[in-house]
C-alpha positions in Angstrom: -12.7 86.7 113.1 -15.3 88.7 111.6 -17.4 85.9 110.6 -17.0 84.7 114.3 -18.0 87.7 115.7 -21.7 87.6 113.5 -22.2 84.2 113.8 -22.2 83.7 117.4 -24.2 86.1 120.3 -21.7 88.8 120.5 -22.2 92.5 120.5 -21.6 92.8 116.9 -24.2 89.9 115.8 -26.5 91.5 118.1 -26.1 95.3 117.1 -25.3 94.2 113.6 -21.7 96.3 113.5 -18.3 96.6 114.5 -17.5 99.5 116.3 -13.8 100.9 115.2 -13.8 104.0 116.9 -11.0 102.9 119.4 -8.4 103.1 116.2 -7.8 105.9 114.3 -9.2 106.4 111.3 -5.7 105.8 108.8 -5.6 102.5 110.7 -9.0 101.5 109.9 -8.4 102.3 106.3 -5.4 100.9 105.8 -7.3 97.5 107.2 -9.9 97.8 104.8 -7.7 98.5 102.3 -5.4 95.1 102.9 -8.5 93.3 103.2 -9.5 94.5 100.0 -6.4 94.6 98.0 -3.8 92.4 99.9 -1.6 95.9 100.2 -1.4 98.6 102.5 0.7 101.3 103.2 2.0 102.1 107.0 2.5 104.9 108.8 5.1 103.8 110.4 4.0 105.9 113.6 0.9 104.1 113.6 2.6 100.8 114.0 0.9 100.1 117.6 -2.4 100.8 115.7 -1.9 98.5 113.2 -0.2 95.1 115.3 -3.0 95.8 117.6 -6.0 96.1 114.9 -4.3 93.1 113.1 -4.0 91.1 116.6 -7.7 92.1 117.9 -8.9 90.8 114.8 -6.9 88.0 113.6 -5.6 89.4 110.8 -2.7 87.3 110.4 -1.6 88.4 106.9 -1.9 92.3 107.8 0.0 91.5 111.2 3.0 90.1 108.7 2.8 92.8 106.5 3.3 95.5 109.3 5.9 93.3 110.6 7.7 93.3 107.7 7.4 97.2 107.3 8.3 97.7 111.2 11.4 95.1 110.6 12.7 97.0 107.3 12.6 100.8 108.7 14.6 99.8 112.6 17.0 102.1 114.0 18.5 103.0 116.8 16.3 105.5 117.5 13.0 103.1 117.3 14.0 100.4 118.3 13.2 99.7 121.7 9.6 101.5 121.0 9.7 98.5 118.6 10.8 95.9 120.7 7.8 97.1 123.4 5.3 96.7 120.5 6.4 93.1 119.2 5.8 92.0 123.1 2.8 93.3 123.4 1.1 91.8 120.2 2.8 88.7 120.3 4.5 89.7 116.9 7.1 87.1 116.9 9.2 87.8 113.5 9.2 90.9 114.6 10.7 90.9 117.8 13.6 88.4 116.5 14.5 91.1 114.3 14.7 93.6 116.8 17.2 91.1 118.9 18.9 90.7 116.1 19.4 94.2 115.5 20.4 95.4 118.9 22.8 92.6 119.0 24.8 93.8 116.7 
């Protein structure tokens, strides 16, 4: 997506950058940091922050990771929360899991 964004007549090709500022700043690392490394480590109460940087941007690997994190830590007490989130980014795995937890 990146490459997209400075390849074609979009803000960030013109203004050469990509302004961040709507996530906060642990987010933004933790982005960086996958895209560096291929690891990250969530705040799990950042979850919304991450789905939504990793969706906005087409991060599909960081999007699974956070997934996976989200998945592994459900209770009862997050679990709707969670459910809200994987409809609103379209996080598919993750929402199955939720199903599958409240069904039980």
């Amino acid at each position: 997506m990146f490459r997209v964004m400075f390849q074609t007549m979009m803000t960030e090709a013109i203004q050469n950058q990509v302004d961040l500022s709507t996530f906060p700043a642990p987010v933004v690392q933790g982005m960086l940091e996958y895209a560096y490394t291929g690891n990250i480590k969530i705040d799990l109460s950042l979850t919304g922050d991450y789905l939504r940087i990793a969706d906005m941007y087409e991060l599909k690997g960081l999007k699974a990771s956070v997934e996976a994190k989200a998945s592994s830590k459900l209770n009862v007490e997050n679990a709707i929360e969670t459910f809200e989130l994987s409809n609103l980014y379209s996080a598919v795995d993750l929402k199955a899991k939720v199903v599958h937890f409240l069904k039980r």
